[in-house]
C-alpha positions as CSV (number, residue, x, y, z in Angstrom):
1,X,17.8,5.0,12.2
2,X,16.3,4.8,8.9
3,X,14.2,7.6,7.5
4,X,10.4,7.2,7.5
5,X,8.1,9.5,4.9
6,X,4.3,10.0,6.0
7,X,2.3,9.9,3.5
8,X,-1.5,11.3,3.5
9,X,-3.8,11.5,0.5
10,X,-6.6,13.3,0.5
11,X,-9.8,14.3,-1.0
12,X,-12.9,16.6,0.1
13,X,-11.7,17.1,3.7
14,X,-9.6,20.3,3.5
15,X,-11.7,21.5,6.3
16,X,-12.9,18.3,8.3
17,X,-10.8,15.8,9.1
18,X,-8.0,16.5,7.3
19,X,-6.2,19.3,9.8
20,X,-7.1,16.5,13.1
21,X,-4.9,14.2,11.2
22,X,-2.1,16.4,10.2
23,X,-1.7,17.9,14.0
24,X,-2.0,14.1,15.5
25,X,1.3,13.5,13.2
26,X,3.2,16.5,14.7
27,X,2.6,15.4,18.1
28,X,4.1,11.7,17.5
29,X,6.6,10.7,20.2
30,X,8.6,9.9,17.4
31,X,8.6,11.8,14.2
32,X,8.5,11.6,10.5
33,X,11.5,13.2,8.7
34,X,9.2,14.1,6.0
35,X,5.1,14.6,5.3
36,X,3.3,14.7,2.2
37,X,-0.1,15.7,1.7
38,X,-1.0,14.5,-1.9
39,X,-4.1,16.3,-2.8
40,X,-6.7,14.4,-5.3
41,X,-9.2,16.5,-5.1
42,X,-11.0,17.4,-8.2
43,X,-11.3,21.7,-7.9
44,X,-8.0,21.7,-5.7
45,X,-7.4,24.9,-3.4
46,X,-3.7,26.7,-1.9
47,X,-4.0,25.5,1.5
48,X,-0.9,27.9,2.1
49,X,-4.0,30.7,2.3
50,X,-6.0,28.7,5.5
51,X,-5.0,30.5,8.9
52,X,-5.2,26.7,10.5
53,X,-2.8,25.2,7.6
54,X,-0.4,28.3,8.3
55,X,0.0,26.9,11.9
56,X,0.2,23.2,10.7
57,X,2.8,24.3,8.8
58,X,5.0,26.1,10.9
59,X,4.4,23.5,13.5
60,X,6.2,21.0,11.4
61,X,9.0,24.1,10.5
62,X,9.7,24.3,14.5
63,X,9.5,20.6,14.7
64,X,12.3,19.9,12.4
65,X,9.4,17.9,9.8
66,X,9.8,18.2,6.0
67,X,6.1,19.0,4.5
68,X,5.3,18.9,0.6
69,X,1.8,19.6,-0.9
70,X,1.7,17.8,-4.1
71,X,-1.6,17.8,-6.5
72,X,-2.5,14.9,-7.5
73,X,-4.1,13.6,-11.0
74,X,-7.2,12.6,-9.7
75,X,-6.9,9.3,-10.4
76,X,-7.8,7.4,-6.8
77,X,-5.5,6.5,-3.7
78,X,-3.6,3.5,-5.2
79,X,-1.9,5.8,-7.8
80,X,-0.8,8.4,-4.9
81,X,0.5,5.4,-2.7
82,X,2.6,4.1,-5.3
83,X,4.3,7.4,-5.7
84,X,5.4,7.7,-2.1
85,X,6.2,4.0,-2.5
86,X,9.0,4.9,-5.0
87,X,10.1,8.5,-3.4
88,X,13.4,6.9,-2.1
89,X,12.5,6.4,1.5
90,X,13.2,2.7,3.5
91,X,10.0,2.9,5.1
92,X,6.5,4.8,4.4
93,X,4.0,5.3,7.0
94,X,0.4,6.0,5.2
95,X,-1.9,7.6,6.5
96,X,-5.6,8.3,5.8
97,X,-7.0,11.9,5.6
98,X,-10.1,10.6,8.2
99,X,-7.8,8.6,10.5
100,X,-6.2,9.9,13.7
101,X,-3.3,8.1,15.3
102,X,-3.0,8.5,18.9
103,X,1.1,9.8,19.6
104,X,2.7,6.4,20.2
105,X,1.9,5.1,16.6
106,X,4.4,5.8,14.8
107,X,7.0,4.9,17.8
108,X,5.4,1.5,18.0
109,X,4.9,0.3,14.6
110,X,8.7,1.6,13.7
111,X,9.9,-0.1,16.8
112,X,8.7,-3.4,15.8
113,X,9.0,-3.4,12.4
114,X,12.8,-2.9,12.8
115,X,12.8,-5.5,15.8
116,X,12.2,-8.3,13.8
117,X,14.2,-9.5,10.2
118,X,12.2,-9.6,7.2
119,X,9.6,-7.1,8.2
120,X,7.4,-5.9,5.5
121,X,4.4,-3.8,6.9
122,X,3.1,-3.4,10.4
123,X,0.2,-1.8,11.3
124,X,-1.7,-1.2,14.8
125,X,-5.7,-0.9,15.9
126,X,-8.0,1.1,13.4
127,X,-10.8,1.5,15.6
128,X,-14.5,3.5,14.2
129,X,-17.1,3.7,16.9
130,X,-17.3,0.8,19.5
131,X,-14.1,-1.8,18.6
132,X,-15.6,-5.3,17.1
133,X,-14.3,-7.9,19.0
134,X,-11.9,-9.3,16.9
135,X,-9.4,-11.1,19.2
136,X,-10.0,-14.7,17.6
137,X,-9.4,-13.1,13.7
138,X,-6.6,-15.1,12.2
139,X,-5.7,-12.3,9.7
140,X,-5.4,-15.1,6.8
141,X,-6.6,-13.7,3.3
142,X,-8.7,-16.7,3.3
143,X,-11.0,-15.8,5.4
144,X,-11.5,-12.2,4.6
145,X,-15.1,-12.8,3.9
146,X,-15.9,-14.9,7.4
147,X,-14.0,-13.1,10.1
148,X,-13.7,-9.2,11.1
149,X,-10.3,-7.5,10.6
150,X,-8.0,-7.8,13.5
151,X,-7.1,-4.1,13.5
152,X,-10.9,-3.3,14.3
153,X,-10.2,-4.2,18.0
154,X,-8.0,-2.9,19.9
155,X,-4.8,-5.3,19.8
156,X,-3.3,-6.8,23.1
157,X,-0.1,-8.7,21.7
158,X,2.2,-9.2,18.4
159,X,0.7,-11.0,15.5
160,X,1.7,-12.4,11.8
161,X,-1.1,-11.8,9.8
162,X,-1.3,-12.0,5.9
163,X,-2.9,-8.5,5.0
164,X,-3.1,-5.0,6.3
165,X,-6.0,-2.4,6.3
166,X,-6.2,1.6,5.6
167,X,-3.2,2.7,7.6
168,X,0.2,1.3,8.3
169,X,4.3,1.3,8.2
170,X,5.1,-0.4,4.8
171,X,9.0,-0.9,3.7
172,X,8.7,0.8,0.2
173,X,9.9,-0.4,-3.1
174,X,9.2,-3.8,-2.4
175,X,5.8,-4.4,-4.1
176,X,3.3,-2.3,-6.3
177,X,0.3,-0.7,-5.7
178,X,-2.6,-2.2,-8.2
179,X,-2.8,0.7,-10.8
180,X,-5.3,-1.1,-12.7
181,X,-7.7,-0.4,-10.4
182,X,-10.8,1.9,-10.6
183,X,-10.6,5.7,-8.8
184,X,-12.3,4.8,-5.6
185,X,-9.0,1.8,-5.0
186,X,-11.4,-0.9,-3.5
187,X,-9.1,-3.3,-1.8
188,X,-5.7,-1.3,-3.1
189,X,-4.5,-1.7,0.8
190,X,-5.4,-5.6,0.8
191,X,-3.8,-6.3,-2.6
192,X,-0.5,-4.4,-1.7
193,X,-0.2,-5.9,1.8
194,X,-0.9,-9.5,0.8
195,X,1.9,-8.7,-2.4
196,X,3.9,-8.1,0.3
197,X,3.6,-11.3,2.1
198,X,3.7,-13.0,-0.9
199,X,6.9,-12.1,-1.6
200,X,7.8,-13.3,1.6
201,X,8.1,-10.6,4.3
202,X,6.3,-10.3,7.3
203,X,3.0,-8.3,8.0
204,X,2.7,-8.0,11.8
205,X,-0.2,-6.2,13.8
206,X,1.0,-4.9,17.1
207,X,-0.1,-2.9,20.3
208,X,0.0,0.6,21.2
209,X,-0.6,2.0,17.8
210,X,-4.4,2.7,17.8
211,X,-5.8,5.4,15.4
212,X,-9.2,6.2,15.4
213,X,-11.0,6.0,11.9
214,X,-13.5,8.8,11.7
215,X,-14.9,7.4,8.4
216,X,-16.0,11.1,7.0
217,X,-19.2,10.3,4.9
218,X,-17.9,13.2,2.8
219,X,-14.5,12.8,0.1
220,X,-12.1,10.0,0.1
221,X,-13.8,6.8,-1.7
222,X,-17.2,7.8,-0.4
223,X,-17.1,10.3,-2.9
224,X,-17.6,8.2,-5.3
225,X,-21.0,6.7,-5.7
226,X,-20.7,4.0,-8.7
227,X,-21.3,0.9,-7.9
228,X,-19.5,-0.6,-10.9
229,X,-16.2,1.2,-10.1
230,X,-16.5,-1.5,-6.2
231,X,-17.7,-4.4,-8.7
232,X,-14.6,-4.0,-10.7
233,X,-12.4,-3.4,-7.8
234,X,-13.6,-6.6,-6.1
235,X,-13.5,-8.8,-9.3
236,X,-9.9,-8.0,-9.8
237,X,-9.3,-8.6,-6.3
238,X,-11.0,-12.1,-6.0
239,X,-9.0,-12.8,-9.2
240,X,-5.3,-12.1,-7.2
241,X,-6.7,-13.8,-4.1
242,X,-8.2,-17.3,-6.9
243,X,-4.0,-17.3,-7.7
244,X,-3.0,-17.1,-3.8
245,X,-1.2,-20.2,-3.8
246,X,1.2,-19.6,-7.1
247,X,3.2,-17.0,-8.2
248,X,1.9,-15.0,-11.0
249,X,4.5,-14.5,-13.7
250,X,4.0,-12.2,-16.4
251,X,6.2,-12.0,-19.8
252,X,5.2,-8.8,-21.7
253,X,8.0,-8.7,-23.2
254,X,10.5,-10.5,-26.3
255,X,11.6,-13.6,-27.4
256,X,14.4,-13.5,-26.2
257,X,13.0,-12.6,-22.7
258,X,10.9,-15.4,-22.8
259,X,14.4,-17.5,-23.5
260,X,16.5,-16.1,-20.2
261,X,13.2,-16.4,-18.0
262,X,13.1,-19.7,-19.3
263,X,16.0,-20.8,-17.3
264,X,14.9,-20.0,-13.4
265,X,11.6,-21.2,-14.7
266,X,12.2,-24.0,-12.6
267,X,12.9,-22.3,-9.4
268,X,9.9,-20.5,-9.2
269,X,7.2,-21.6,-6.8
270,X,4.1,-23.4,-8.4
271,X,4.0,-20.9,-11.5
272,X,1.3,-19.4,-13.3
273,X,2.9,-17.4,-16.7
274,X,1.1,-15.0,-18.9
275,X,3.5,-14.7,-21.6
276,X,3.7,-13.9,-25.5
277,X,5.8,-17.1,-26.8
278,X,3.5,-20.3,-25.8
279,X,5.9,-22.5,-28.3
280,X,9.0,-21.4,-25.5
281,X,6.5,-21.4,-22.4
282,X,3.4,-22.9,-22.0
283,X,1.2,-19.9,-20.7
284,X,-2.0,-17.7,-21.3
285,X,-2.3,-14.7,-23.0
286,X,-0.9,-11.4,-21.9
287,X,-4.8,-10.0,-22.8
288,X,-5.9,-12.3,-20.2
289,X,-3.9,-11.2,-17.7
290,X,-4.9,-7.8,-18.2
291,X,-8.5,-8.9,-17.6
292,X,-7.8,-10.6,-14.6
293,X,-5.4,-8.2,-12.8
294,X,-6.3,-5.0,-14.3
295,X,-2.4,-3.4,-14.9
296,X,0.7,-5.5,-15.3
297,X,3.0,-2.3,-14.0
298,X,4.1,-4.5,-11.3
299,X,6.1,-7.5,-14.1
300,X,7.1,-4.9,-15.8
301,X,11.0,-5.7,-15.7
302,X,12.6,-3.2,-17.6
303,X,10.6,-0.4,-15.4
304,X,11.7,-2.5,-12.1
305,X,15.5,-2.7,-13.8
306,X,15.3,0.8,-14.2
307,X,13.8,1.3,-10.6
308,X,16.6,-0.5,-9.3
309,X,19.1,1.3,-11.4
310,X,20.2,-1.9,-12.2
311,X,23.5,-3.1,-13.5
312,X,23.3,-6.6,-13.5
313,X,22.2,-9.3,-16.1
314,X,18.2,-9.7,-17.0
315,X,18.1,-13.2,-15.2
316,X,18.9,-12.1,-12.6
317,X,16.9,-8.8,-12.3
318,X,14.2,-11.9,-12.8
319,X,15.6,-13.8,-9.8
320,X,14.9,-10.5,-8.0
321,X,11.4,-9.8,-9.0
322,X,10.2,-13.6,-8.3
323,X,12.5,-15.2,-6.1
C-alpha cells in the first residue's frame, strides 16, 4: 500500500476551523502516514502552546500519524501545495483548513484511485450549506462558466471529469502547481487538476467521500480583499484554458536545447512553443509566455531532470515532460 501525506495549509483559523479539520483526519477509517499543517499566516504563533493542539497532537502520537508544523513564506496556497507535491510521497491528499471530511474519505478516494490504471486525482462531494444540484454537470473545463461543479452535490456513482475543486487525492510529482500566480491562488486547484489531465491521467469524482466546506469568511483567500490579485489569477487562467487543445512547450533554455527538442518536435500533440531560437523553431517569445502563464517553473527541464534525479539523455527527459 502506497504511502499517502495529508497536507493542510492554513491561514487565520488557528482557533476556528482549523482544529475541526485536524480531528476529522485522525478519525479516518483509513489513515494518513503522515500530516502536515503548513502555516501561512502572516504573525505566525507555536501551536505546541494550545491545550486543544496538545491533544491533536498526541492523538496522532497514539494513532501511529506522522505530524509536522512547517511555516510557510507567506506567499499563498499554490506555493505550499507544490511543496507537498515534491516531499517524496506517491500520493497527497490536500486538505483545506475550513473543510471537514466525513471518516470514509480518505478510504474511498484511495480505494478508487488505486482501482483503476492511470489515476491522477480523485476527489469526492464538497458540500457548503444546501448541495446544488449538480447531477447533470459534465465536469469538462469547457463549461466551467455554464454548469455548477459536480463536487457541490453529493455524488451517487464514479465519474471522469477534467478538473478538481479545493480538496482531493492527487498522485504527486506529476504536474506543477501555478507559482506565477498571485497570493490568494485563484484557480491554483483548477489549473493543477486539468495539468493533470492534460498529461493524460484520470481525474475521477466518486461516492462516499463527502467533506463539508465551512467557507470561514475569516483567513484562507478571503483574507485577502484585492480585487486585482482574482483579476490576475483569472486572466492567467483563461489564458491556460484559450491553449486547452495543444500542448504548451516552453524552451528557456540554449541552442543546443532548442536542437535535441527539435527532434521529438514532431511527436508532440498540436504544439504551441515559446522558445529563444525562432531561426531553429518557429515559436513566440519566452516574455510572452511569462505574460500569459505567469511562471514557467513547470518547463523548466533541468529543475524537472534534477527532480527526477535523472540519468538519462536530455531528449529523453523531454519525451518525459511532453509525451
Amino acid at each position: 500500500m502506497s504511502k499517502v501525506l495529508c497536507s493542510i495549509a492554513t491561514r487565520g483559523r488557528y482557533f476556528s476551523t482549523l482544529p475541526m479539520v485536524l480531528q476529522a483526519v485522525i478519525n479516518q477509517t483509513w489513515l494518513p502516514n503522515k500530516v502536515v499543517i503548513f502555516d501561512d499566516n502572516d504573525e505566525p504563533q507555536d501551536m505546541r502552546q494550545e491545550f486543544i493542539y496538545q491533544h491533536l497532537f498526541q492523538q496522532m502520537q497514539i494513532k501511529g500519524i506522522e505530524w509536522e508544523w512547517l511555516f510557510a513564506d507567506k506567499k499563498g496556497q499554490h506555493h505550499i501545495h507544490q511543496k507537498a507535491n515534491l516531499m517524496g510521497y506517491e500520493w497527497v491528499w490536500r486538505v483545506d483548513d475550513d473543510c471537514v471530511p466525513e471518516p470514509t474519505v480518505l478510504q474511498s478516494l484511495y480505494s478508487h484511485a488505486t482501482q483503476f490504471p492511470n489515476v491522477g486525482a480523485v476527489g469526492g462531494s464538497i458540500i457548503t450549506g444546501e448541495p446544488i444540484n449538480a447531477h447533470k454537470s459534465t465536469g469538462l473545463i469547457k463549461n466551467i462558466d455554464s454548469e455548477p461543479n459536480i463536487q457541490w452535490d453529493f455524488i451517487k456513482g464514479i465519474k471522469e471529469v477534467e478538473h478538481l475543486h479545493c480538496s482531493f487525492l492527487y498522485r504527486a510529482g506529476i504536474h506543477d502547481y501555478n507559482l506565477g500566480l498571485s497570493r490568494v491562488a485563484h484557480r491554483e486547484e483548477t489549473l493543477f487538476t486539468f495539468g493533470l489531465y492534460k498529461k493524460g491521467y484520470k481525474l475521477l469524482t466518486v461516492p462516499y467521500a463527502t467533506s463539508w466546506h465551512m467557507k470561514n469568511p475569516q483567513g484562507g483567500i478571503r483574507a485577502e480583499t484585492k480585487k486585482e490579485m482574482f483579476d490576475h489569477d483569472e486572466q492567467i487562467f483563461r489564458n491556460h484554458i484559450s491553449y486547452s487543445g495543444s500542448t504548451i512547450v516552453v524552451l528557456n533554455g540554449g541552442l543546443g536545447d532548442h536542437i535535441v527538442f527539435n527532434r521529438i518536435l514532431p511527436e508532440i500533440h498540436n504544439p504551441i512553443v515559446f522558445g529563444c531560437y525562432p531561426e531553429i523553431i518557429k515559436s513566440h517569445s519566452i516574455a510572452e509566455a511569462q505574460n500569459l502563464f505567469g511562471s514557467l517553473d513547470q518547463w523548466n527541464i533541468y529543475a524537472k531532470m534534477d527532480q527526477w534525479k535523472w540519468t538519462n539523455s536530455l531528449e529523453n527527459a523531454y519525451r518525459k515532460l511532453y509525451l
